[in-house]
C-alpha positions in Angstrom: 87.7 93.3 93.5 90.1 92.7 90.6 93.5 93.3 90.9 94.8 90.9 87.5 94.4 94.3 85.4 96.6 97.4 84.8 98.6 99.4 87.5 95.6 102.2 87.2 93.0 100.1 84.8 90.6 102.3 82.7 90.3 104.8 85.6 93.7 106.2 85.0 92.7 106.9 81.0 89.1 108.6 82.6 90.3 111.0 85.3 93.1 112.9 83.7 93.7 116.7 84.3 96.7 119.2 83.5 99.0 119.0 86.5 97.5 116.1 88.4 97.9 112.3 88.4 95.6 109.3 89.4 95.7 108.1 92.3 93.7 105.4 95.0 92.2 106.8 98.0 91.1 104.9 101.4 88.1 106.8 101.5 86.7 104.1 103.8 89.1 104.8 106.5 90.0 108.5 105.9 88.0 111.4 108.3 84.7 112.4 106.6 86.2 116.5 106.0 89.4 114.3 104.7 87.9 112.4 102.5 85.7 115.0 100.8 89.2 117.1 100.2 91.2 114.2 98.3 87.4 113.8 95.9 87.8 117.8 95.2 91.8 117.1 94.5 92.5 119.4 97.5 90.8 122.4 96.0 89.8 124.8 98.4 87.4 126.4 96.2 85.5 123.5 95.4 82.6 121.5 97.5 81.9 117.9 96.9 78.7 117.0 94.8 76.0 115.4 96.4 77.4 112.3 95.0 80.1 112.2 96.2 79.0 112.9 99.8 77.1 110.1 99.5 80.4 107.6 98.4 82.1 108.7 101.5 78.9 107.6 103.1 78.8 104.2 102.0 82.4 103.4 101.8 82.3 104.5 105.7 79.6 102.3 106.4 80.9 99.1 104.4 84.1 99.5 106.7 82.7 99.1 110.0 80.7 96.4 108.7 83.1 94.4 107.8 84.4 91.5 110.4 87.0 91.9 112.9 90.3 91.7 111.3 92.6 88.5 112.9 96.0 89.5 113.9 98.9 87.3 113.2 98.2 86.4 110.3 100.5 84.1 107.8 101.9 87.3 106.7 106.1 86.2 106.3 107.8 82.6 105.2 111.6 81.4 105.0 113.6 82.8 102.3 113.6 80.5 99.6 117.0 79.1 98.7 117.7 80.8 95.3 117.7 84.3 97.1 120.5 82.8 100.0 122.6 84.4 97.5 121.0 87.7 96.7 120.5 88.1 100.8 124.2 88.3 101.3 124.6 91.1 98.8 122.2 92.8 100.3 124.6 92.0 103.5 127.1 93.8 102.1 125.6 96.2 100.3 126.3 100.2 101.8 122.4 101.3 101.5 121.2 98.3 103.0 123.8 97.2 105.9 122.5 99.8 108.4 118.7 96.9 108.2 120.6 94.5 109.0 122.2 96.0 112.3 119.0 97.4 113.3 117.6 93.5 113.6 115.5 93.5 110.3 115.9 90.1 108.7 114.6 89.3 105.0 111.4 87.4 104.4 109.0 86.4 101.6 105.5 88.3 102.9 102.1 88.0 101.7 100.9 91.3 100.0 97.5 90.8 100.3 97.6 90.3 104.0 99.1 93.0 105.3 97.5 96.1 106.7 97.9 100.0 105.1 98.3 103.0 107.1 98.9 105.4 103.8 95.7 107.5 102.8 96.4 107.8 98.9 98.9 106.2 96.5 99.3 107.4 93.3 98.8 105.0 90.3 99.8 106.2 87.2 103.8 104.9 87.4 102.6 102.2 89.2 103.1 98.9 86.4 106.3 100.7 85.6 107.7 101.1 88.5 107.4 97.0 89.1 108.0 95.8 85.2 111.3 94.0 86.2 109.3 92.0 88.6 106.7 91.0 85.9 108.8 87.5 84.7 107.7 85.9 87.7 110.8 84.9 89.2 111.4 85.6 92.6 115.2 86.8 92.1 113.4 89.6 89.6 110.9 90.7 92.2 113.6 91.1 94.5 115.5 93.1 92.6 112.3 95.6 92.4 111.0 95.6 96.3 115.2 95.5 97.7 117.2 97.1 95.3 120.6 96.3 95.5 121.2 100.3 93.9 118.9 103.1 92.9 117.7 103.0 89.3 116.1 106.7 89.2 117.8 108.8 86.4 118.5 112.5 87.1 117.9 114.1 84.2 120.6 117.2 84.6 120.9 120.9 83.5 123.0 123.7 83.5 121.9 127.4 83.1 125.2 129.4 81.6 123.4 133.0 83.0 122.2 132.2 86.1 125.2 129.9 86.6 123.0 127.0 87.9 123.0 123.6 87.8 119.4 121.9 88.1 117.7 118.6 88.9 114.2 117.9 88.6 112.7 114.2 89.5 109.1 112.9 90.1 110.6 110.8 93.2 110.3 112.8 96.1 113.2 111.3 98.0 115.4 113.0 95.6 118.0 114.8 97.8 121.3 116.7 98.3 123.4 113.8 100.4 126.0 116.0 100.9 128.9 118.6 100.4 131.8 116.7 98.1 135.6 117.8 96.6 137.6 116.2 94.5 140.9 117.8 92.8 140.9 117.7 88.7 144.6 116.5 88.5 144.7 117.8 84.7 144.1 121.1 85.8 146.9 121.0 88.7 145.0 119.6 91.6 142.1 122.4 91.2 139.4 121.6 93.3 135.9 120.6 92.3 133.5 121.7 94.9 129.8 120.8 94.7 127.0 118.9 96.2 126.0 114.7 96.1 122.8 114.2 94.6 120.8 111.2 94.4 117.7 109.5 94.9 118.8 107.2 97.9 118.2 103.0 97.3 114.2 102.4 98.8 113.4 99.0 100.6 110.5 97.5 100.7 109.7 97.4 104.7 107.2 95.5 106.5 107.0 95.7 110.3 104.9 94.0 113.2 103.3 96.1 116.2 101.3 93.7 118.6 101.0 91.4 116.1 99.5 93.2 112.9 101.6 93.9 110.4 102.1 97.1 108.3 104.2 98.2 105.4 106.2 101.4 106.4 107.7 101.7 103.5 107.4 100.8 99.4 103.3 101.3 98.8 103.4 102.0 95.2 105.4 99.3 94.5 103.3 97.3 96.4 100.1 98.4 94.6 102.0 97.5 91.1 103.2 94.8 92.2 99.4 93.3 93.2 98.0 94.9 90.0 100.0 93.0 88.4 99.1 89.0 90.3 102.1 89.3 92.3 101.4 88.8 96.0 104.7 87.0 97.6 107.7 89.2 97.3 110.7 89.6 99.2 110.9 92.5 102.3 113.1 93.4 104.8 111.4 92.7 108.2 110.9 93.3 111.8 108.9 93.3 115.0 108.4 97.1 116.5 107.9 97.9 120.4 105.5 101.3 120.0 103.1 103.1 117.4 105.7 106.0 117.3 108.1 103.9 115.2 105.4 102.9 112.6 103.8 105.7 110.8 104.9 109.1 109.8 102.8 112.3 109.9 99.9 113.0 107.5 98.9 108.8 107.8 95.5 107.7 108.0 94.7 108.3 111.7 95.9 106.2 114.3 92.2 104.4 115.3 91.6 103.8 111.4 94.8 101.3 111.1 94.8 100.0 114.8 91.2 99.6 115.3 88.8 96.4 114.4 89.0 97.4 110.7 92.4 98.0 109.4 92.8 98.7 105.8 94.8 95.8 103.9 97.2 96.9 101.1 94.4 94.7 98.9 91.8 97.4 100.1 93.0 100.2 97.6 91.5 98.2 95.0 88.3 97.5 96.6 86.1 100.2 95.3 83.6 99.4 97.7 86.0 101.1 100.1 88.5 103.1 98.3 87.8 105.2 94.8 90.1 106.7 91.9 91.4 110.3 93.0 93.2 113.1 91.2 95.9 114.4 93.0 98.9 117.2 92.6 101.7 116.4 90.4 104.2 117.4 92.2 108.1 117.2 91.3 111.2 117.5 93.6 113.6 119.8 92.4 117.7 120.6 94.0 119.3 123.8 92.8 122.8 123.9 93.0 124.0 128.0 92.1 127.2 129.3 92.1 127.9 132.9 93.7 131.0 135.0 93.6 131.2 138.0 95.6 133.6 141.1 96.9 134.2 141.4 100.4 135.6 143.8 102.4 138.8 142.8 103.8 
């Protein structure tokens, strides 16, 4: 298992297709009927080859094999001192503040030892998405796993016909925040009336649930950022009371993460356990169009 390569490695420049994107599955983990579907790329009108039936099979088989994972491990150590600073803009920052009042704390946590609950992660944005973190320095890394603002452009366009403004982004956390107005004082006070758009700032989240630890949120940075050698990196966690608090829908299933076997973020590269997958490109897209109309009075 190498992980001191590229974000995607020569599988990325092997399985490409119009309209879909690399990405790494936890075949090992994921329901037999599952796992079939994510080697056909979802298609319904495809059956998986006798091939790969058979890498289900063994990736199946190599997981229950494996020894019983050890909770609590050395997953999270003290902040070092040249991100005291960074931590109290974090503090202060808007996106951010609400952590901090929920009882999250910031720590430095091992990658490679925490556990995975999220079936597929795509692969081919991965090294980009981490190439700020790729000097080394821990204030950098930071920077990529708790942003202190969002750093997604939104590229923007208007259609004069259909009197439409238009916003299309690969991040599918792009969305409308909000009705906004503001007056246009060199046009005597006219209002501007419209929509906030953005792609709101992601943190890296790690939580604990009866001592195991998961990442609940930041996976594809998480795979660039081990693709890349980096394994400690700064998080924002906390401990968790209940499994409803963990995982959202469409997650590996509950007995795959919590059982003997857990998959560990350092599992998507084990291709013993986990293989290349091409799946949907999919973008996000927010429509803002403008309507005038006659009423009756």
């Amino acid at each position: 298992m190498n992980m001191d390569r590229d974000a995607a490695g020569p599988r990325k420049r092997k399985l490409k297709s119009a309209g879909h994107r690399p990405a790494r599955a936890l075949i090992g983990w994921m329901p037999v009927p599952v796992a079939y579907r994510a080697l056909v790329s979802n298609r319904a009108d495809q059956e998986p080859t006798e091939q790969q039936r058979q890498l289900v099979f063994t990736a199946h088989r190599i997981v229950e094999a494996r020894a019983e994972h050890l909770d609590r491990p050395c997953v999270m150590s003290k902040l070092p001192e040249e991100l005291q600073g960074y931590r109290q803009l974090l503090e202060n920052n808007p996106s951010a503040k609400p952590f901090f009042l929920e009882g999250w704390t910031v720590g430095l946590v091992n990658l490679e030892k925490i556990c995975a609950f999220q079936p597929i992660v795509s692969i081919d944005r991965a090294a980009e998405r981490v190439r700020a973190a790729s000097e080394g320095s821990v204030a950098r890394i930071a920077e990529v796993t708790l942003p202190l603002r969002s750093t997604t452009t939104l590229p923007l366009t208007y259609n004069e016909l259909q009197r439409t403004w238009s916003l299309i982004s690969s991040d599918p956390n792009l969305k409308v925040l909000g009705p906004c107005t503001m007056p246009i004082p060199e046009a005597g006070g006219t209002p501007v009336i419209g929509f906030a758009v953005s792609v709101p700032t992601s943190f890296m989240q790690v939580v604990e649930l009866s001592g195991r630890y998961f990442l609940r949120d930041g996976y594809h940075r998480a795979y660039g950022l081990l693709a890349a050698g980096i394994r400690q990196v700064p998080a924002f966690v906390r401990s968790i009371e209940s499994v409803e608090q963990l995982a959202p829908a469409g997650m590996l299933p509950q007995a795959a993460y919590l059982g003997p076997h857990p998959p560990l973020l350092v599992d998507y590269f084990d291709d013993q356990a986990s293989t290349t997958v091409l799946i949907p490109a999919v973008n996000k897209q927010v429509i803002i169009h403008a309507v005038e109309l006659d009423i009756a009075a």
